[in-house]
C-alpha positions as CSV (number, residue, x, y, z in Angstrom):
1,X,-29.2,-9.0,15.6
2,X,-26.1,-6.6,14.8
3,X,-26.4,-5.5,11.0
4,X,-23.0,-6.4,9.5
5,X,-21.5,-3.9,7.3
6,X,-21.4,-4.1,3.4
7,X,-17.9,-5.1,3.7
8,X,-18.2,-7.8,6.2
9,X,-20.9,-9.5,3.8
10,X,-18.7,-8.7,1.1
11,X,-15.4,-10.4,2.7
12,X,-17.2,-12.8,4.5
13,X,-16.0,-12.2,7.4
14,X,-19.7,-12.6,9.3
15,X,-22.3,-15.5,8.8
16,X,-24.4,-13.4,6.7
17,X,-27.1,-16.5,5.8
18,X,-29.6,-15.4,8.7
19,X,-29.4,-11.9,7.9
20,X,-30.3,-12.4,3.7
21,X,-32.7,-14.8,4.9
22,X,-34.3,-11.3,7.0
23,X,-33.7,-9.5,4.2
24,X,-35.1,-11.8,1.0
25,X,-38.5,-12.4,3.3
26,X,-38.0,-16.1,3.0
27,X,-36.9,-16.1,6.6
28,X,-37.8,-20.2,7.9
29,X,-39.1,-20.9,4.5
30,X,-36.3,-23.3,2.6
31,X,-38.6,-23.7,-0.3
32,X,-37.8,-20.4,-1.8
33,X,-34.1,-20.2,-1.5
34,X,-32.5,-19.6,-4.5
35,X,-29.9,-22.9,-5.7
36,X,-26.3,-22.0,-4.9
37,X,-23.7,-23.2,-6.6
38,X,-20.8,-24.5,-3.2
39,X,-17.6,-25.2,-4.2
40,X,-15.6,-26.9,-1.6
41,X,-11.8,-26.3,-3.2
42,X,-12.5,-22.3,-3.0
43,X,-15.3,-20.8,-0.6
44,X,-16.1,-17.4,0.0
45,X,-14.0,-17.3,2.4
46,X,-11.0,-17.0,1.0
47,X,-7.9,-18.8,0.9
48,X,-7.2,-20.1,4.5
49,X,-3.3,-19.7,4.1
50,X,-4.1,-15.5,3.3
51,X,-6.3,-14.9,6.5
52,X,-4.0,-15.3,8.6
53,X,-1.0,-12.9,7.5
54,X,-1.8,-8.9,8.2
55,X,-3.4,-6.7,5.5
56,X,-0.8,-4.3,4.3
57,X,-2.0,-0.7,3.2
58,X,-1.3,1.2,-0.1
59,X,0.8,4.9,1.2
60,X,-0.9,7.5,-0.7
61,X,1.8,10.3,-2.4
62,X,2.2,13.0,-4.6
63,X,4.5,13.3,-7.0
64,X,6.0,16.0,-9.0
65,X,9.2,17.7,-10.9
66,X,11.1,20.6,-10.7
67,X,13.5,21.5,-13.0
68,X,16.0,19.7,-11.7
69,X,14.3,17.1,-9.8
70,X,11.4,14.3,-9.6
71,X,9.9,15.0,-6.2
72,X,7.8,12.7,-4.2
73,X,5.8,13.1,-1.0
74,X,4.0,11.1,1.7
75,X,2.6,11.2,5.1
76,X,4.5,8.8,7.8
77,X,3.1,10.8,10.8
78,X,3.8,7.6,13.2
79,X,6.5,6.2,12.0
80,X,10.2,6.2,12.8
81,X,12.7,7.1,10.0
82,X,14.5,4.2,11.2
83,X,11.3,2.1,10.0
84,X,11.4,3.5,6.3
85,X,12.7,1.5,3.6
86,X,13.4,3.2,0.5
87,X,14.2,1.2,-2.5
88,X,15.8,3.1,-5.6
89,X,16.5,1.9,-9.1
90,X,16.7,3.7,-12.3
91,X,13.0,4.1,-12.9
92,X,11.2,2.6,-9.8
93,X,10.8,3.9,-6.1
94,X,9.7,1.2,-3.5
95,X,8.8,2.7,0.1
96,X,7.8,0.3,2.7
97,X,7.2,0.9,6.4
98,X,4.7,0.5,9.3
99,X,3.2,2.3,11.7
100,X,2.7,0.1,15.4
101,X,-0.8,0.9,16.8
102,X,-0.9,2.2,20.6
103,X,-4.1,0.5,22.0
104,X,-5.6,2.6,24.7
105,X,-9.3,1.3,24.3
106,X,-10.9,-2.1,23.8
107,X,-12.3,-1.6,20.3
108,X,-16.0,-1.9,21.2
109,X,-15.2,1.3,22.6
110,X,-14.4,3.0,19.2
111,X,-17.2,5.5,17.6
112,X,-14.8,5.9,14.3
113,X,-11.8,3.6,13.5
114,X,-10.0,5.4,10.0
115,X,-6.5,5.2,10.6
116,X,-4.2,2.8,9.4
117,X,-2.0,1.2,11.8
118,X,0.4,-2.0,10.3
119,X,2.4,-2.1,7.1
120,X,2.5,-0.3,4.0
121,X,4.4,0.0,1.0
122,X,4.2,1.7,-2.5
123,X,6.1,1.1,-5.6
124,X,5.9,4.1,-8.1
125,X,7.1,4.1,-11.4
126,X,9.3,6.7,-12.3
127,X,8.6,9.4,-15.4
128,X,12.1,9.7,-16.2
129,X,15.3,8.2,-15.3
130,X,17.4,9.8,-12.2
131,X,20.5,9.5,-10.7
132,X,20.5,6.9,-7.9
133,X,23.7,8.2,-6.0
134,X,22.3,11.8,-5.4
135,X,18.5,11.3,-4.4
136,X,17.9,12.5,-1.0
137,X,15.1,11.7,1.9
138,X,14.1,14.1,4.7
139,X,11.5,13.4,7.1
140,X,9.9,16.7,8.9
141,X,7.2,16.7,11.0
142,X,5.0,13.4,9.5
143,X,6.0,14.6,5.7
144,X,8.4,12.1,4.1
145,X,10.1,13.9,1.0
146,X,12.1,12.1,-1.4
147,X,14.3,14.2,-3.7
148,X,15.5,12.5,-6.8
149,X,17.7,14.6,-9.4
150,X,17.0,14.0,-13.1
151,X,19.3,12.2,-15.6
152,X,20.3,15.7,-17.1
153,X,20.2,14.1,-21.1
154,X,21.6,17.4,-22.5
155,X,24.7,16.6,-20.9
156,X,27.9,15.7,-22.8
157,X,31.6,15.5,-22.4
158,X,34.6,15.2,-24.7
159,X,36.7,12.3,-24.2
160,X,40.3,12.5,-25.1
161,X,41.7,9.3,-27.2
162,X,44.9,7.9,-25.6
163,X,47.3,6.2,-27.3
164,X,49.8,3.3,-26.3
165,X,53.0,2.6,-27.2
166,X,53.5,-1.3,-28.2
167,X,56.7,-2.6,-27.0
């Protein structure tokens, strides 16, 4: 028997009875299992509406600020431009994307699976406000950087009062 991983018997995603029975010693012997409480509206397993749709992956960034500028950065090596969304308000940056997986290999043939392949997204919450109109993405070589220019608060005008003429 295969020894499933810690997170297969934490997601449930293997029958993991015969292998705790292995591993508590009470293997064939009924009489000194442990009661468990079994709820039949919510098992282990999950809700069986959520299995189904595809896992979607958190995109790591950095983010930092210039002078002029809240900066962010992320790795899309693997993904189109044309595949990026960027979402913009105020105070909130929403990038969402995926990256399509090539399969060359049947998986049993993996040694080391890490990479993510499928959708991602990322909502980060702004330090300070900016000005929508004038942010800027450039993708070069796998590095997605967002430029977004500061609300610059020390700015001020003087507005000129009009006057009209009632007829």
């Amino acid at each position: 028997m295969k020894k499933p991983s810690f997170f297969q018997r934490l997601t449930g995603t293997v029958d993991v009875d015969e292998y705790d029975e292995i591993l508590d010693g009470s293997f064939g012997d009924k009489d000194n299992e442990p009661e468990v409480y079994e709820d039949n509206e919510s098992e282990w397993h999950g809700n069986p509406d959520l299995q189904n749709e595809p896992e979607e992956g958190e995109l790591p960034v950095d983010m930092y600020q210039t002078g002029e500028d809240v900066v962010i950065r992320a790795l899309v090596a693997g993904v189109s431009p044309s595949d990026l969304d960027i979402a913009i308000t105020r105070d909130m940056v929403t990038i969402r994307g995926s990256r399509e997986e090539i399969q060359e290999t049947a998986d049993e043939d993996y040694f080391h699976r890490e990479l993510f392949w499928g959708t991602f997204s990322r909502a980060i919450v702004l330090p300070e406000e900016i000005v929508i109109d004038e942010a800027e993405a450039l993708e070069k070589h796998g590095l997605l950087e967002i430029r977004l220019p500061k609300v610059d608060k020390n700015r001020s005008t003087h507005l000129k009062v009009k006057t009209t003429v009632h007829k």
